[in-house]
C-alpha positions in Angstrom: -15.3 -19.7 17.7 -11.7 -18.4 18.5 -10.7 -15.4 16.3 -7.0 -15.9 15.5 -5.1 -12.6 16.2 -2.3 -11.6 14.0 1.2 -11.6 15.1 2.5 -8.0 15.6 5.4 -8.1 13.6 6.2 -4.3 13.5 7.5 -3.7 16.7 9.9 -6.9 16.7 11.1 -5.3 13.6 11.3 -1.5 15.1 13.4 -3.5 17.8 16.0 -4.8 15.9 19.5 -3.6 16.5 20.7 -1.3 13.6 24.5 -1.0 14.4 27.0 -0.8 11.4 28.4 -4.1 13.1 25.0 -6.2 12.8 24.6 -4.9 9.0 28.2 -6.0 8.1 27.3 -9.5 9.4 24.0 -9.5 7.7 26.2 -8.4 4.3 28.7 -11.1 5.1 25.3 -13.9 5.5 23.6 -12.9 2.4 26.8 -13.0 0.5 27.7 -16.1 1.7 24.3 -17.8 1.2 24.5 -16.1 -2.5 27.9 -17.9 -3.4 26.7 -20.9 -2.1 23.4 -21.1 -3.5 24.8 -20.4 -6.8 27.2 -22.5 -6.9 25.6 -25.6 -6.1 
């Protein structure tokens, strides 16, 4: 039988851009999807 690997997750995450630009955007997503969410 096939042993199933697991996904390496940790360095996709290690190369994720860190910039104050990209967390400002994520701020502005997860507000956004807050209000929204809440409101519906």
């Amino acid at each position: 039988m096939e042993q199933i690997t697991k996904p390496h997750c940790g360095a996709r995450l290690d190369r994720l851009p860190d910039c104050r630009w990209h967390s400002s955007m994520f701020a502005v997503v997860a507000f956004g999807l807050l209000v929204c969410w809440s409101n519906a």
